[in-house]
C-alpha positions as CSV (number, residue, x, y, z in Angstrom):
1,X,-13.9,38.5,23.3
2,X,-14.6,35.3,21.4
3,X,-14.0,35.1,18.1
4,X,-14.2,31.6,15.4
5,X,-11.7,29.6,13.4
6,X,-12.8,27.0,11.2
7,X,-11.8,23.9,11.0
8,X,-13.1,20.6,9.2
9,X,-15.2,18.1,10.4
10,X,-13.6,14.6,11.1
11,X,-16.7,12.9,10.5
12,X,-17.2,9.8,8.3
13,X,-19.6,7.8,6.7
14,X,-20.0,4.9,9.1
15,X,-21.6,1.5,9.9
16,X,-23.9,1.1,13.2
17,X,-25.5,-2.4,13.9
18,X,-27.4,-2.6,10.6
19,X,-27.3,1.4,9.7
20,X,-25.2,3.9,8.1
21,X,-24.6,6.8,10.1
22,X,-23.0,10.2,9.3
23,X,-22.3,12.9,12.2
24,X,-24.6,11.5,14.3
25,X,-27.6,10.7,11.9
26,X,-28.9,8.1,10.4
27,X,-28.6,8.2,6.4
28,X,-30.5,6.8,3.4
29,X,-27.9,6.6,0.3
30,X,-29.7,7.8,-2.8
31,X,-28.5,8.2,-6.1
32,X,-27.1,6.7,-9.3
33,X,-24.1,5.1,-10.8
34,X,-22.2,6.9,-13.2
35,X,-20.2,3.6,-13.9
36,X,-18.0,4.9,-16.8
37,X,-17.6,7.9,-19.4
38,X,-15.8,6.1,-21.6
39,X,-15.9,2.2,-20.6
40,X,-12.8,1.3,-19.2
41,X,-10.5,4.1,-19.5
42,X,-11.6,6.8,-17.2
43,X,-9.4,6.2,-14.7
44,X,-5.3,6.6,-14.8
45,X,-2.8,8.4,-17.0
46,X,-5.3,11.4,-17.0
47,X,-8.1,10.4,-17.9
48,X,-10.4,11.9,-15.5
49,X,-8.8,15.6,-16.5
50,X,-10.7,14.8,-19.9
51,X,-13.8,14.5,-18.2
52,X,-14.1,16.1,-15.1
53,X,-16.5,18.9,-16.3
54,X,-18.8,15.8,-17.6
55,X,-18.4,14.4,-14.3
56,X,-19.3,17.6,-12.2
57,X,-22.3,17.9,-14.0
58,X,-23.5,14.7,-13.6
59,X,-23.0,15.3,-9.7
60,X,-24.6,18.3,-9.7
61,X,-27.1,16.9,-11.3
62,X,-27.6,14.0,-8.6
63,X,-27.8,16.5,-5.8
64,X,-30.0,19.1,-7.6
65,X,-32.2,16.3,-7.5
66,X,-31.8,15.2,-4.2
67,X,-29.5,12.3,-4.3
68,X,-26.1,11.8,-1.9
69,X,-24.5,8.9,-3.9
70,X,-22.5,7.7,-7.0
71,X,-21.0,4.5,-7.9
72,X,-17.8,5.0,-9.9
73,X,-16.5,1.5,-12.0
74,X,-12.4,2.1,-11.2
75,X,-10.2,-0.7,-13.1
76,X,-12.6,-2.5,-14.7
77,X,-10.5,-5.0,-16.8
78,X,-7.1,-3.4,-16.3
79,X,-6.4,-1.7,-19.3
80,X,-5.2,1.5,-17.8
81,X,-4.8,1.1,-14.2
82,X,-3.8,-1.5,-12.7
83,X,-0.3,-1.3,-14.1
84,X,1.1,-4.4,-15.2
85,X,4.7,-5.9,-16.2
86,X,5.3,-8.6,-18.5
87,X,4.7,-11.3,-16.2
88,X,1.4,-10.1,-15.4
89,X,2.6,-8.6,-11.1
90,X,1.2,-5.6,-10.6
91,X,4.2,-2.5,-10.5
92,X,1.9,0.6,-10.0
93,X,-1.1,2.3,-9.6
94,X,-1.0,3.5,-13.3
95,X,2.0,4.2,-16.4
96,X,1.9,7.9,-15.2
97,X,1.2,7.5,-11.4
98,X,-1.7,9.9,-12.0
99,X,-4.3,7.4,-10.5
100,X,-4.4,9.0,-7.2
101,X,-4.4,12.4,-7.7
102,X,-7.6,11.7,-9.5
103,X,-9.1,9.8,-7.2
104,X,-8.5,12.5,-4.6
105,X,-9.9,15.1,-7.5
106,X,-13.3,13.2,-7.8
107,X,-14.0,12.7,-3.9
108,X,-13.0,16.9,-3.4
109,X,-15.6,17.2,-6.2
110,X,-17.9,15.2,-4.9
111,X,-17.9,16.9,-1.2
112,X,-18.5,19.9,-3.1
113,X,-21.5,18.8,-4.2
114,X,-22.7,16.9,-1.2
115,X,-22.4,13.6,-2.7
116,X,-20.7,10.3,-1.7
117,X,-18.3,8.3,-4.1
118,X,-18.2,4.2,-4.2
119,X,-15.3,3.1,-6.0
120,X,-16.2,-0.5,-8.0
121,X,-12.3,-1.5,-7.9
122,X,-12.9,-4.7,-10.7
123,X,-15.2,-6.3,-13.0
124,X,-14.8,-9.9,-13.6
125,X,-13.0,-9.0,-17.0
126,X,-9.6,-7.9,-14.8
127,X,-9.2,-12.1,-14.6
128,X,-8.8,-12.0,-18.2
129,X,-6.5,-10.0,-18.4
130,X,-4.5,-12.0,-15.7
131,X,-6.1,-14.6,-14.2
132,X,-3.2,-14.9,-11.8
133,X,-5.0,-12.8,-9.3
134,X,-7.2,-16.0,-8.7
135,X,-4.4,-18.2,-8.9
136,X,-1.0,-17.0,-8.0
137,X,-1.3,-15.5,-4.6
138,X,1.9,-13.5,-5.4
139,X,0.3,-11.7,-8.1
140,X,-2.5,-10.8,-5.5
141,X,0.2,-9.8,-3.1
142,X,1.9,-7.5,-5.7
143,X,-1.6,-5.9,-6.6
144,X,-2.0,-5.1,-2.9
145,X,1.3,-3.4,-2.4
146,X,1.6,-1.7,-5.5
147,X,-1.8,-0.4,-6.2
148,X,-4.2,-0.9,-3.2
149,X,-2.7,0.1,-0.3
150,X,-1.3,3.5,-2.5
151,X,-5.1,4.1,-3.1
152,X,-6.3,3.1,-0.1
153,X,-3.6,5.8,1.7
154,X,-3.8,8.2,-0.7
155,X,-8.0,8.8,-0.5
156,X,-7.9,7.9,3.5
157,X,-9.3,10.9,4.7
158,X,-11.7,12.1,2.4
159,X,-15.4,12.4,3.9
160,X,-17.0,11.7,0.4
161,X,-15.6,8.6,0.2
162,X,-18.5,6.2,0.9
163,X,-16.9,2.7,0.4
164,X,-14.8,0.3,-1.5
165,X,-16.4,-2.5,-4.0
166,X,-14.5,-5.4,-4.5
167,X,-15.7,-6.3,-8.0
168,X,-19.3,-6.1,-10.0
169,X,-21.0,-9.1,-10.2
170,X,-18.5,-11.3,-9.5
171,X,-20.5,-14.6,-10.0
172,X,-20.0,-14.4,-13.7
173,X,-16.7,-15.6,-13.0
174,X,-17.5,-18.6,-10.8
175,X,-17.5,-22.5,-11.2
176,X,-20.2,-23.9,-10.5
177,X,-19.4,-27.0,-12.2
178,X,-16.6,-28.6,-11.2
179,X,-16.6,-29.5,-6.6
180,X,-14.0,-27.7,-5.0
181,X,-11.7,-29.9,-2.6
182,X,-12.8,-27.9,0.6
183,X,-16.5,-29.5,1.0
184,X,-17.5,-26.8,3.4
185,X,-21.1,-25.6,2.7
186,X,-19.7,-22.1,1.7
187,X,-17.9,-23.7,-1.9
188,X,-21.1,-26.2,-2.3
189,X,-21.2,-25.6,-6.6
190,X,-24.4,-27.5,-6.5
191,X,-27.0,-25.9,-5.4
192,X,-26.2,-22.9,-7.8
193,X,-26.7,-25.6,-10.4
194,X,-30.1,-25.7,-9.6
195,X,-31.2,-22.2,-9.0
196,X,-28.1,-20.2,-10.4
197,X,-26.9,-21.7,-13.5
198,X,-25.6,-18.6,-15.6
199,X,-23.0,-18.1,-12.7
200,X,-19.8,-18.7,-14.9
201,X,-20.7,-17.2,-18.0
202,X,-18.1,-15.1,-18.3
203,X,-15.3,-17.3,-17.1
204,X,-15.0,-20.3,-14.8
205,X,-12.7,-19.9,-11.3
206,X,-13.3,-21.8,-8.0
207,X,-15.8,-19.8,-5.6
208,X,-13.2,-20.3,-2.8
209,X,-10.4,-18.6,-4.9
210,X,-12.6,-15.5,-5.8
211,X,-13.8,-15.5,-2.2
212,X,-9.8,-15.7,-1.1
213,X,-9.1,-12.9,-3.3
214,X,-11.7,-10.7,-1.2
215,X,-10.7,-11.6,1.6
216,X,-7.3,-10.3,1.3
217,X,-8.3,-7.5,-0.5
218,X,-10.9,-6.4,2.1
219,X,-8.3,-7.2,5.2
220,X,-5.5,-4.7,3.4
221,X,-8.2,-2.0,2.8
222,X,-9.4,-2.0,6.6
223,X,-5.3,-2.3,7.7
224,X,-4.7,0.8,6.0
225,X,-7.9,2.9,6.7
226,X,-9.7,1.4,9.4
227,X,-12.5,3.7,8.6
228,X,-13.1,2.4,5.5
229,X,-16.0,0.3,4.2
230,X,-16.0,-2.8,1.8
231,X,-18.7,-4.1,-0.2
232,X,-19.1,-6.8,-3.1
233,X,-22.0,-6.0,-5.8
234,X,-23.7,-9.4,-6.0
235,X,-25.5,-9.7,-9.3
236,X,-29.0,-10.7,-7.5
237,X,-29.7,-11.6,-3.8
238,X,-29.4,-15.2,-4.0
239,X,-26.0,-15.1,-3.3
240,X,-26.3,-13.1,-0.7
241,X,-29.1,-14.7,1.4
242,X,-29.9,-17.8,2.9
243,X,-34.1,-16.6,3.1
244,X,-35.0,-18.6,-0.6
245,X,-35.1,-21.8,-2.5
246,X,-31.1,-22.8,-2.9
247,X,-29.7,-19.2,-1.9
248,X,-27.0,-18.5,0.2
249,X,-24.9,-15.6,1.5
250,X,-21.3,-16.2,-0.1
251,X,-20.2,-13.2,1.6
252,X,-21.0,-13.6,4.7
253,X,-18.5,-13.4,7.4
254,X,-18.0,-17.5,7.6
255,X,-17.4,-18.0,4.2
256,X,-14.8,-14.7,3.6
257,X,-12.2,-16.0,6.3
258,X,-13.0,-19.6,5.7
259,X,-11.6,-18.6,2.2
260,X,-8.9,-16.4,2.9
261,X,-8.0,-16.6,6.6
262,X,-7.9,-13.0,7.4
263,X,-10.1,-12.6,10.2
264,X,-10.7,-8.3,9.2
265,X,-11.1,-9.4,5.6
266,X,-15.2,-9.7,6.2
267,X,-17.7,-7.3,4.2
268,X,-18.8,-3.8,6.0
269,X,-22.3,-4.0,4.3
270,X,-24.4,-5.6,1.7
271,X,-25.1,-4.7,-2.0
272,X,-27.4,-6.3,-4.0
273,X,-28.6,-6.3,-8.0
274,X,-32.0,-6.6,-9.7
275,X,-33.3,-6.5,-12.7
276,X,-35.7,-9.0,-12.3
277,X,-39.4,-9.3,-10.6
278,X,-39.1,-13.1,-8.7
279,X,-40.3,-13.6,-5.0
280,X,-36.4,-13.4,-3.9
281,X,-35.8,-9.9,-5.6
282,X,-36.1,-6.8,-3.8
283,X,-39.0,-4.9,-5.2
284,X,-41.1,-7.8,-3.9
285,X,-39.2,-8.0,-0.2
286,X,-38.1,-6.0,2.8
287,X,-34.8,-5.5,3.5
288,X,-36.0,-7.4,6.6
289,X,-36.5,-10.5,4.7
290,X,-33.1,-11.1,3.7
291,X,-32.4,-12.1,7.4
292,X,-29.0,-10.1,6.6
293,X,-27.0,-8.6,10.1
294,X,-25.2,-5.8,8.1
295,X,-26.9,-2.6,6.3
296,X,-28.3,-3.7,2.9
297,X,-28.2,-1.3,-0.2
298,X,-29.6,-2.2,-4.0
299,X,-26.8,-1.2,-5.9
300,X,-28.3,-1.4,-9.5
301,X,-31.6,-1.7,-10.7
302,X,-34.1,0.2,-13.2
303,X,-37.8,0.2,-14.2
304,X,-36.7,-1.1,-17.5
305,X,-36.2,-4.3,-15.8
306,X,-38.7,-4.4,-13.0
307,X,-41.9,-4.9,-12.4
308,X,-42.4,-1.2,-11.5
309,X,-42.2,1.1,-14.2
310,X,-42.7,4.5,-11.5
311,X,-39.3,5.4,-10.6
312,X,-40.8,7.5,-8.0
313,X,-42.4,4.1,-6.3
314,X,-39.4,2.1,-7.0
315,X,-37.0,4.6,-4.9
316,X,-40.3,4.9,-2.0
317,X,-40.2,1.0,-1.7
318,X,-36.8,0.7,-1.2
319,X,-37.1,3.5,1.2
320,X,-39.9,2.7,3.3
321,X,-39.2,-0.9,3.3
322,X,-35.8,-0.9,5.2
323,X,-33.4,-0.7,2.2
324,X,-30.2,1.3,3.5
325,X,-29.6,3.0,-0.5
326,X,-30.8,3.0,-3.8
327,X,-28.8,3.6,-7.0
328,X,-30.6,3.5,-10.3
329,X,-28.3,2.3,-13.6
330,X,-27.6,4.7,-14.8
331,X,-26.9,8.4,-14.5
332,X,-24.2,8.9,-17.9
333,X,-25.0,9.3,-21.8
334,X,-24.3,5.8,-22.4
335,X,-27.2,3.7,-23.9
336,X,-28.7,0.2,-23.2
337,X,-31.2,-2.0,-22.7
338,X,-30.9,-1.4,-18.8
339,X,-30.4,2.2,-18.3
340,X,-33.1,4.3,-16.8
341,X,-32.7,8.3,-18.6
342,X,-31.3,10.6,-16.4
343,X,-35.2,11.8,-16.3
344,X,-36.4,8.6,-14.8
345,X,-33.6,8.5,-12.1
346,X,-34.3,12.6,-11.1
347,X,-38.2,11.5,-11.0
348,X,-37.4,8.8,-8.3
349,X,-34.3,10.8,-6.3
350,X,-37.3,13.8,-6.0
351,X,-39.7,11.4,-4.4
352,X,-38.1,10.7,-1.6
353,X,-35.2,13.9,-1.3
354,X,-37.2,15.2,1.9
355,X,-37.3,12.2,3.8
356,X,-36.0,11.2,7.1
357,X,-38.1,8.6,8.7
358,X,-35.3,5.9,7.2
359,X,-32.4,8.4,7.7
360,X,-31.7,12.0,6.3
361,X,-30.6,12.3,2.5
362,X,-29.7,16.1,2.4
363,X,-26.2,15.7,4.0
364,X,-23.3,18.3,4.2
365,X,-20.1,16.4,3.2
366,X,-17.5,19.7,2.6
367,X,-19.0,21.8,5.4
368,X,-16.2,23.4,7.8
369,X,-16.8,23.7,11.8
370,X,-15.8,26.6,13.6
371,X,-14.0,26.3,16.6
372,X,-14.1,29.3,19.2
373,X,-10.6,31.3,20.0
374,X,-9.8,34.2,21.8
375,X,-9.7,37.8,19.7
376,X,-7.5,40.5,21.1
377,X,-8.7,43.6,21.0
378,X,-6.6,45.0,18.5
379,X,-7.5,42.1,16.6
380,X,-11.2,43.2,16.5
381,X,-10.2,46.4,14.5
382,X,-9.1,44.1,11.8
383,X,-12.3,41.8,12.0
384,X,-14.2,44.4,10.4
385,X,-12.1,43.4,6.6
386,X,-14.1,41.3,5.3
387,X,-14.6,37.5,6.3
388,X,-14.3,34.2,4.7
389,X,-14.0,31.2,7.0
390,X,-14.2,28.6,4.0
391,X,-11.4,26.4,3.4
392,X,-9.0,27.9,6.6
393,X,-6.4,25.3,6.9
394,X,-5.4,25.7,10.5
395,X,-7.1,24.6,13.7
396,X,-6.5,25.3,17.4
397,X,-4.3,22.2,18.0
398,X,-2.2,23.6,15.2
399,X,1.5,24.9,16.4
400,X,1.1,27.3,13.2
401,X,-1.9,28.7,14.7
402,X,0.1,30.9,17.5
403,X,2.1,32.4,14.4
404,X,-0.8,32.8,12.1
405,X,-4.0,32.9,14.1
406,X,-3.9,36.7,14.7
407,X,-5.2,36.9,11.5
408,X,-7.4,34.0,10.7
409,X,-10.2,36.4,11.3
410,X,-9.8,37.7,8.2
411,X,-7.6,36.0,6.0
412,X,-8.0,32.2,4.7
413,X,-5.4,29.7,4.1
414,X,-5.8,27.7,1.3
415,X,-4.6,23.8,0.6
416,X,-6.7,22.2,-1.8
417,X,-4.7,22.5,-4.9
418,X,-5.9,26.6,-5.8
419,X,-3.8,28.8,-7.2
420,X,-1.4,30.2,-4.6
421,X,-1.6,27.0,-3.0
422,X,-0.3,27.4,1.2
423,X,-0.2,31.0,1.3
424,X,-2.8,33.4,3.0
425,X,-5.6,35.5,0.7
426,X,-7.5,38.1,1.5
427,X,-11.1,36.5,1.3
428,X,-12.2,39.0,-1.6
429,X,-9.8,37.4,-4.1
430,X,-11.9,35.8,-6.5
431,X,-10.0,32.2,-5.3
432,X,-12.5,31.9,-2.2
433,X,-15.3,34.3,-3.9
434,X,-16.9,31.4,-5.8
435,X,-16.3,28.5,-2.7
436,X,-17.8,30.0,0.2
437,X,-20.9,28.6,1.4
438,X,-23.6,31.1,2.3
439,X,-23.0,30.6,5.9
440,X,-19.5,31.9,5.5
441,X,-20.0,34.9,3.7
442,X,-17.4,36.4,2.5
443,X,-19.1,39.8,2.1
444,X,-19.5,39.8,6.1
445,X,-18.4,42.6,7.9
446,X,-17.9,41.8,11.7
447,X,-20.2,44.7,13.0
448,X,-19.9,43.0,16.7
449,X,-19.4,39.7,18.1
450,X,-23.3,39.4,18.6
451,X,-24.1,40.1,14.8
452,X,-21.7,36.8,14.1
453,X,-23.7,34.6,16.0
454,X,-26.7,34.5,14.0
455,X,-24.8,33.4,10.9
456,X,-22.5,30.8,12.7
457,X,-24.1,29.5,16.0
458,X,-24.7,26.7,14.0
459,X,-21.7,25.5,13.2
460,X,-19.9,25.6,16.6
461,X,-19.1,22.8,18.7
């Protein structure tokens, strides 16, 4: 007699040639930043506890509307997290080493609502705090010990976790002014001179050193999760294309280890911004037209600032023309000149929520699998308690499972930070009531092995 034991998926959001795939199928990422609550001090010494209802509800409101994605802003200028001594090294993820736990607190959200998290680590401000991340490679070093790779561990793992960005907009902090003393095409300052001259407005730091700073960053993140992806949000495609009038891709494999000389410190994907309606943006392009070999997403944009004021036709084009996401700005109560309402976002995430033709958008991210074990018969007597198979903690490779599987028919094992964390409760209790899926109801009595299958076929591999 056969009888099921559930046990997680180990699938991942993943790259393939110029696609993102997830268990097998091809996705479209669409959804919305939610950038910040409160700018700059969401994250660290927790913050997120004080707005973690907000942020559910903002989640919830990207997948009741049929989006899979959010872009989270992490550091941002440094003012919580990283933590910083005197001298401006980096000694820790945050005062209160809190950082973690609520980075692993928003991604269990997220799967709960079917949505993936990328996690914008810096915005060019972080150089004025310390500039010495461009400049003192020590002070990069120290960021990557004492804060990255702690991140990078402590979320590895987590299926809602869609990928790491480097920085937003990262041009604003570039010199395009004075030559850099490595003439290679990739640091050539001119040619933004002539197509690109508000690169630098924010602060002025040699392409090659902000490209050397990626570099390293993106090599530590894919040493210590392998899985992971890294992007960079460029601030509008000319940066990130050679297919227009003085554009090129700064990002591109070439130029990342040219900079840095870490030959796994090279972008996963592409991410682009628009607000703007020229030839080279993407509301007038294909993805196609970039000439890019990785998967392209538009990261920000909004009909405030575009030539189409239809949310619903802005999220269709980048659909049907070969886009790989779509994020509107943005999804929280802030106001600004740029910010679609959370109205104008659902209108476009609802145009395209039952498409496939350009991969699936209604993924399962906190879905469990059920793998097949043998039930004693005496065992079957006790299948008839009720069942939950949510959340069950062991799985058949498990040593615990000869002690405890007996039971695992009717009993769940709970790990995810619940009250009675790691012990074993009966499925009624009102810990599992409110988490099963409908697919493991916990209301189920066995009634026969053949009554299961209806309910669960599904979900065995």
């Amino acid at each position: 007699m056969i009888g099921y034991l559930c046990q997680p998926s180990n699938a991942y959001l993943e790259v393939k040639g110029k696609e993102f795939y997830f268990e097998g199928k091809k996705v479209f990422l669409s959804g919305a930043n939610i950038a910040w609550n409160e700018l700059g001090s969401d994250w660290g010494n927790g913050k997120y506890w004080q707005h973690r209802d907000k942020m559910n509800e903002w989640l919830a409101g990207i997948k009741a509307h049929g989006g899979n994605v959010a872009r989270v802003w992490l550091h941002f200028w440094g003012s919580v997290s990283p933590k910083f001594d005197s001298k401006g090294y980096v000694v820790g993820t945050d005062s209160q080493n809190d950082l973690i736990k609520e980075m692993q607190a928003l991604l269990d959200d997220a799967a709960k609502h079917n949505v993936f998290i990328m996690f914008t680590i810096f915005c060019t401000s972080i150089f004025k705090t310390d500039d010495g991340f461009i400049t003192d490679e020590s002070k990069i070093q120290s960021y990557i010990e004492k804060a990255l790779k702690p991140m990078v561990e402590g979320v590895k793992g987590k299926k809602a976790l869609f990928a790491w960005e480097l920085m937003n907009e990262p041009e604003g902090g570039m010199d395009i002014w004075h030559p850099d003393s490595d003439k290679h095409t990739c640091f050539d300052i001119y040619r933004w001179q002539r197509s690109n001259k508000n690169m630098g407005f924010e602060l002025k730091h040699p392409i090659k050193r902000v490209l050397r700073f990626f570099n390293w960053l993106t090599a530590a993140i894919h040493t210590y999760d392998p899985k992971s992806l890294v992007t960079v949000g460029t601030w509008n495609p000319k940066t990130c294309t050679k297919q227009c009038t003085d554009c090129f891709n700064l990002y591109d494999n070439e130029c990342m280890v040219r900079a840095g000389g870490k030959a796994n410190g090279t972008l996963d994907f592409y991410q682009i911004h628009s607000y703007e309606c020229g030839s080279e943006h993407p509301i007038k392009r294909t993805a196609q037209q970039y000439g890019l070999e990785k998967p392209l997403i538009v990261g920000e944009f909004s009909t405030k600032r575009s030539c189409v004021s239809d949310s619903a036709q802005v999220y269709k084009h980048y659909y049907f023309s070969g886009y790989n996401g779509a994020l509107a700005w943005q999804y929280n109560d802030h106001h600004d000149n740029d910010r679609d309402s959370r109205d104008v976002i659902n209108h476009g995430m609802e145009a395209i929520r039952h498409e496939t033709s350009n991969g699936v958008i209604d993924i399962k991210i906190d879905v469990q699998r059920l793998a097949p074990y043998e039930l004693q018969t005496d065992d079957y007597e006790l299948c008839r308690n009720n069942l939950c198979f949510t959340y069950c903690a062991l799985n058949v490779s498990d040593p615990r499972f000869q002690e405890f599987g007996r039971i695992l028919n009717y009993r769940c094992f709970t790990t995810r930070g619940e009250p009675n964390d790691g012990q074993f409760i009966e499925c009624t209790n009102s810990i599992f009531t409110s988490h099963c899926y409908p697919d493991y109801n916990c209301a189920h009595p066995c009634g026969s092995i053949n009554s299961l299958k209806p309910t669960l076929w599904n979900y065995v591999h």
